[in-house]
C-alpha positions as CSV (number, residue, x, y, z in Angstrom):
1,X,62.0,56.9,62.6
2,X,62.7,60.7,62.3
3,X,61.7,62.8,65.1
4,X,60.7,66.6,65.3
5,X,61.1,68.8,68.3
6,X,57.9,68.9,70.3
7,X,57.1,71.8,73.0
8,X,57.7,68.6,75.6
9,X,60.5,66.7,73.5
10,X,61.3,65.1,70.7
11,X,58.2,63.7,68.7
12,X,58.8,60.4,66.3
13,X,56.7,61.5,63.1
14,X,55.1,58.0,63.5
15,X,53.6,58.7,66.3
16,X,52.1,62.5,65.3
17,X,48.5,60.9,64.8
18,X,45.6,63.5,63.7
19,X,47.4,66.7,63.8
20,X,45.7,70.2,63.5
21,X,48.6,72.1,61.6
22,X,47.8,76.1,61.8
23,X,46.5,76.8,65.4
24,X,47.3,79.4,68.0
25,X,47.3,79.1,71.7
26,X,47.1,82.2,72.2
27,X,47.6,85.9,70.0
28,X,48.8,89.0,72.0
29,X,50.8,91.6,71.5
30,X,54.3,91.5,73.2
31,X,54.8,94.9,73.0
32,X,51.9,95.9,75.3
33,X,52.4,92.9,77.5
34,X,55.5,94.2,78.7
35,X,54.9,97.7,79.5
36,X,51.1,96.8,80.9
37,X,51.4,93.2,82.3
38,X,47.9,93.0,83.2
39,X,47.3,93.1,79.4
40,X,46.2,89.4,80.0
41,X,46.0,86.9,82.9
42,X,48.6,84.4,82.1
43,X,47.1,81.8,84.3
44,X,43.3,82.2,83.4
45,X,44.5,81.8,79.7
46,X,46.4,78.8,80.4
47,X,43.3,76.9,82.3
48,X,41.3,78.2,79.2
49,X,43.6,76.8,77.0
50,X,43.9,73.8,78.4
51,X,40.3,73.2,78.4
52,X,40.1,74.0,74.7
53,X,43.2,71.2,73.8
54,X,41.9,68.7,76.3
55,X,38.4,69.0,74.5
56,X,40.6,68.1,71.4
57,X,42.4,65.6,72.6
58,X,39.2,63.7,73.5
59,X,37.8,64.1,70.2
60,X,41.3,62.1,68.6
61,X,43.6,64.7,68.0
62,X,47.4,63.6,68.9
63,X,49.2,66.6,68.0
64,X,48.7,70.8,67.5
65,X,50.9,72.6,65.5
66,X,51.2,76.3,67.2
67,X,51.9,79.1,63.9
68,X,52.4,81.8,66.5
69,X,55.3,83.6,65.0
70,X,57.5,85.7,67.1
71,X,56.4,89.2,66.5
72,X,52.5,88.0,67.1
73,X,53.5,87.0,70.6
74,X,54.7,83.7,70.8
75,X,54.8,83.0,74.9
76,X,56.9,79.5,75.2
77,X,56.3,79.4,78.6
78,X,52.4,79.1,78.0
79,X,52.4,77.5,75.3
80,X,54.6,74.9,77.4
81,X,52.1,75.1,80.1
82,X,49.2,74.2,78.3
83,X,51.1,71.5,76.7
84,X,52.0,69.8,80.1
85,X,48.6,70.2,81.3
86,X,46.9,69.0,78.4
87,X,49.6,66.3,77.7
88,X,48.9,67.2,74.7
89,X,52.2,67.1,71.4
90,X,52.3,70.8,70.6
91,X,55.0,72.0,68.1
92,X,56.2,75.7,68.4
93,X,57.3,77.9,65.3
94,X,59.6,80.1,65.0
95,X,59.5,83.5,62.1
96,X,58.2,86.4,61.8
97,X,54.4,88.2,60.3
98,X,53.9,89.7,57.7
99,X,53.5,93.4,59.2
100,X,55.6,95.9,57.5
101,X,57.5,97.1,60.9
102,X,60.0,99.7,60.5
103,X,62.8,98.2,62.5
104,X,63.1,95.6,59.7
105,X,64.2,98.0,56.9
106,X,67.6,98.2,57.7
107,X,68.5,94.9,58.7
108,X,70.0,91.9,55.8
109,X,68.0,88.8,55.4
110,X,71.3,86.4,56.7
111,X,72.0,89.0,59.8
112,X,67.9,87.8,61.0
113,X,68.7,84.2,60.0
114,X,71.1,84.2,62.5
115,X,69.5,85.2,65.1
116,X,65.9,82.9,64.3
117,X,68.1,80.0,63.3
118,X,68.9,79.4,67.3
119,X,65.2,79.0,67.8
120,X,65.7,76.0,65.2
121,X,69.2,74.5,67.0
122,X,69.7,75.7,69.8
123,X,65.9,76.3,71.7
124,X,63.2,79.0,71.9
125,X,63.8,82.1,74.9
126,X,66.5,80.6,76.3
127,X,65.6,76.7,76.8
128,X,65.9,74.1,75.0
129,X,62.5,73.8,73.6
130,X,63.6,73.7,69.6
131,X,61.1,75.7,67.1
132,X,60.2,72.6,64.6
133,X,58.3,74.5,61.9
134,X,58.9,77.9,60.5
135,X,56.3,80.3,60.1
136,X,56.2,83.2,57.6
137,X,53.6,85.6,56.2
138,X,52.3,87.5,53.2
139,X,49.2,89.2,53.1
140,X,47.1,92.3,51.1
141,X,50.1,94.3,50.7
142,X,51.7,91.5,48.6
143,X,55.0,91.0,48.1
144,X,56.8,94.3,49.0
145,X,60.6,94.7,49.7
146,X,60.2,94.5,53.3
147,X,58.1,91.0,52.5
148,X,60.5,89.6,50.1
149,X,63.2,89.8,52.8
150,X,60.8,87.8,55.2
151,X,60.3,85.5,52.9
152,X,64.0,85.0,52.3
153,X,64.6,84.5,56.0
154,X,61.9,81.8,56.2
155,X,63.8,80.3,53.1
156,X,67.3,80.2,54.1
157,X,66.3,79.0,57.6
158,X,64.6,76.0,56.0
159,X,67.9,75.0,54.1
160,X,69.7,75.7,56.9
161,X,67.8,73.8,59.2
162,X,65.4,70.9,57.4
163,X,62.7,72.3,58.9
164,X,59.2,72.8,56.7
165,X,58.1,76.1,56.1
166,X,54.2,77.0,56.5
167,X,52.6,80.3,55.5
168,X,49.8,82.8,55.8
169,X,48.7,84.6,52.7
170,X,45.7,85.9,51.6
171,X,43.6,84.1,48.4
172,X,41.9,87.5,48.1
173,X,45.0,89.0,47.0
174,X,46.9,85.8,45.3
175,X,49.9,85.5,47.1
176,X,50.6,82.1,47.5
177,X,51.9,81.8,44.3
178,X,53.9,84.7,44.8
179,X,55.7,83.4,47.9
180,X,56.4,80.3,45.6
181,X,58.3,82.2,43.5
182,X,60.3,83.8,46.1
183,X,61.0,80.3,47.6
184,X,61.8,78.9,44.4
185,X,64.4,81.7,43.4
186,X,66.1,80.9,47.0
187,X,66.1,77.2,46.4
188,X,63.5,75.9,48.5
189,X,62.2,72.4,47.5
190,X,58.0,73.6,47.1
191,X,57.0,70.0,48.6
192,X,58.5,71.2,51.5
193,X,55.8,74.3,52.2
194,X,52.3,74.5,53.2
195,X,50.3,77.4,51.5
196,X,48.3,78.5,54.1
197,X,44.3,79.9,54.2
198,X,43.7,78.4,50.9
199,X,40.3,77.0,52.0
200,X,39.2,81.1,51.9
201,X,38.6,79.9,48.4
202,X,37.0,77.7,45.6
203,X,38.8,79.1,42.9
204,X,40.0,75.7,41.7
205,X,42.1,77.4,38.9
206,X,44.1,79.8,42.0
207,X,44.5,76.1,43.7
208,X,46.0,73.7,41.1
209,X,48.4,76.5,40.1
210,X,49.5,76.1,43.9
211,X,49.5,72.4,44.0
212,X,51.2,72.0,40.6
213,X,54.3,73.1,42.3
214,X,54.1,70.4,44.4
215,X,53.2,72.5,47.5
216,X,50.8,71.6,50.5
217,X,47.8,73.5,50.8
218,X,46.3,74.6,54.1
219,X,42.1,73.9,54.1
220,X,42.8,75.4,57.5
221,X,40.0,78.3,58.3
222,X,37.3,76.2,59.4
223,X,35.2,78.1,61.5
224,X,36.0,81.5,60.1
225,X,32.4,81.5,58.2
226,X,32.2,85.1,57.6
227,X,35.2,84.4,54.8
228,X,34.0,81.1,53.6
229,X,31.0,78.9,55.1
230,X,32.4,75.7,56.6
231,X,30.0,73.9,53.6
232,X,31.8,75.6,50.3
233,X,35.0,74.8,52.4
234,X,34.1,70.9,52.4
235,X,32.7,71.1,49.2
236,X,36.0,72.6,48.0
237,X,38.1,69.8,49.6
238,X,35.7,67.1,48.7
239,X,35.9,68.5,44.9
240,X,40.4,68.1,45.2
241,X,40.5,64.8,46.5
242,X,38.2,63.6,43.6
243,X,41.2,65.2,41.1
244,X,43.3,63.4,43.5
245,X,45.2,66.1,45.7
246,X,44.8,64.5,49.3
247,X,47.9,63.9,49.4
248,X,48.8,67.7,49.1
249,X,46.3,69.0,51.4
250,X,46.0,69.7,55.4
251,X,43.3,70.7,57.7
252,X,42.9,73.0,60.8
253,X,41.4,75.9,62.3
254,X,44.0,78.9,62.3
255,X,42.2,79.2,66.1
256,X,42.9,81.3,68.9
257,X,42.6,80.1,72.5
258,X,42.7,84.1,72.8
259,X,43.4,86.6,70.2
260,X,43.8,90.9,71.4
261,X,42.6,91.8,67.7
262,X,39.2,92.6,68.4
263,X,38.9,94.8,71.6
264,X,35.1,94.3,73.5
265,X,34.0,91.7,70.6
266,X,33.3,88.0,71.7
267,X,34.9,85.8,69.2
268,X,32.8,82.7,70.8
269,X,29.4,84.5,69.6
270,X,30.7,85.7,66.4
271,X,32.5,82.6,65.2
272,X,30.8,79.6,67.4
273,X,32.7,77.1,65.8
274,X,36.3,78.8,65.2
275,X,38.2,76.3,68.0
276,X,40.4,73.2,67.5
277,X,36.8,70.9,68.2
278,X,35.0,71.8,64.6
279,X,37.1,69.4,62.5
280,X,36.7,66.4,64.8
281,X,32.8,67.5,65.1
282,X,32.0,68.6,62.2
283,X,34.0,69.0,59.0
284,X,35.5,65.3,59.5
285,X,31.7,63.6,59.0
286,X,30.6,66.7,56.5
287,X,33.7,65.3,54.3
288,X,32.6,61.8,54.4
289,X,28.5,63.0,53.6
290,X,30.1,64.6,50.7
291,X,32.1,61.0,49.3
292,X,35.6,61.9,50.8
293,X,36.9,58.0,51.3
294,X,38.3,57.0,54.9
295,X,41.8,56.9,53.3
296,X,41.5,60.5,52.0
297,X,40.4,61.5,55.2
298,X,43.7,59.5,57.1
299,X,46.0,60.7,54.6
300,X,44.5,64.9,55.1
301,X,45.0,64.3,59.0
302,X,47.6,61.7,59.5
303,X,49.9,61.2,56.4
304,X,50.2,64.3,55.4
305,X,51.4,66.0,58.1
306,X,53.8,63.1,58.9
307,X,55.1,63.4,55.3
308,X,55.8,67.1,56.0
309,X,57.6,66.3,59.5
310,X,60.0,63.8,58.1
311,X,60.8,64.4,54.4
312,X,64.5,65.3,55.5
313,X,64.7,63.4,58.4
314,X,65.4,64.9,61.8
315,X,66.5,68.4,62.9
């Protein structure tokens, strides 16, 4: 069977179970990390962490996908941590956000490819950990120059490498359609992509235009209920698999184990149930309350992401 790099080795896609595909183990920026390195407690964040997957892993989740692109502060070396702790299958991405950061003006789509591709072949900060999904980013700005070139690096990595692509984008602002223009032009095959955030809607109309292309769609917000309550986000879901789209959709969270957005605000009490145990707890039995069939259900947590894992075999 094909495999895919795992955080703790190679992963056959057979054996990926329920995977959560858009979570974060933890959010924080690099930049201030390094010049104040009490900006978090590395270790306290790991045995948090490890508390949040393990609850996960007892509700029947095999495998996390961690989204954290590089310039959001993707830490291999807790991410790994947590992973061995846990013994939990974690994949790491590689890419870069959407943020419009000067230092990327100047510099040619290929000349970044080449330096992100080595997180695809050859392993990320200097092991041999291999990213095995890549992670790229549009948001309310839309697709500016700057954006486009992101978007062209996430691109050209994937034919480079085999690896699937998976996005953030905002519904608000419809640009998941324009990121699957910007894939198409650079010759990406859409079945390849996830759309991310797209439960932030139930615009059906916005939705089939995505899944027309033959793209995934990421339902993966649940728990964010100040965008979308978690029951308009099942009723959403439930609604596409009766037009038959559970094949084309995923599920997850797009949680933090710890995020630095939101200075002297405690995520827990604003969002209670934005962590990787709402789907297991509650989204998975709202689904079948609201006629989503067991198969559906497999396909949304199993299948799919297998299908997305192996479609071009191993890398």
């Amino acid at each position: 069977m094909p495999t895919v790099p795992g955080v703790l080795g190679p992963i056959d896609t057979a054996d990926l179970g329920f995977t959560l595909m858009h979570e974060h183990i933890l959010i924080a920026n690099p930049a201030m990390r390094k010049a104040f390195p009490d900006w978090i407690d590395p270790e306290a964040h790991v045995e948090k962490a490890t508390a949040e997957v393990l609850a996960a892993k007892e509700r029947g989740v095999r495998t996390i996908v961690d989204l954290t692109p590089i310039n959001l502060g993707r830490d291999l070396e807790i991410i790994r941590a947590v992973a061995e702790r846990a013994e939990m299958q974690v994949i790491a991405a590689t890419g870069l956000y959407w943020a419009e950061e000067p230092w990327l003006a100047a510099w040619p789509a290929d000349a970044l490819v080449d330096w992100l591709l080595r997180d695809l072949t050859d392993g990320i900060e200097g092991t041999n950990v291999r990213a095995g999904i890549i992670k790229c980013a549009t948001d309310h700005l839309g697709v500016t120059e700057i954006n486009e070139k992101l978007l062209q690096v996430a691109a050209r990595l994937h034919r480079k490498s085999g690896a699937p692509i998976s996005t953030h984008t905002s519904v608000e602002h419809e640009v998941g359609p324009k990121q699957q223009d910007v894939f198409e032009r650079e010759g990406v095959d859409l079945s390849r992509v996830v759309i991310g955030h797209c439960g932030d809607t139930q615009d059906m109309a916005h939705l089939e235009s995505i899944l027309a292309r033959g793209s995934f769609i990421g339902m993966d917000r649940f728990g964010i209920d100040m965008i979308l309550p978690t029951k308009q986000r099942v009723d959403t879901i439930a609604e596409l698999c009766r037009r038959g789209y559970a094949g084309q959709m995923v599920l997850s969270h797009d949680a933090c184990c710890h995020i630095d957005w939101f200075p002297g605000i405690d995520m827990a009490a604003v969002a209670p149930r934005w962590n990787f145990r709402h789907i297991s707890d509650d989204v998975v039995p709202a689904l079948r309350e609201a006629g989503v069939s067991e198969d559906d259900l497999t396909q949304m947590t199993v299948g799919n992401p297998q299908k997305i894992f192996e479609q071009q075999g191993a890398y």
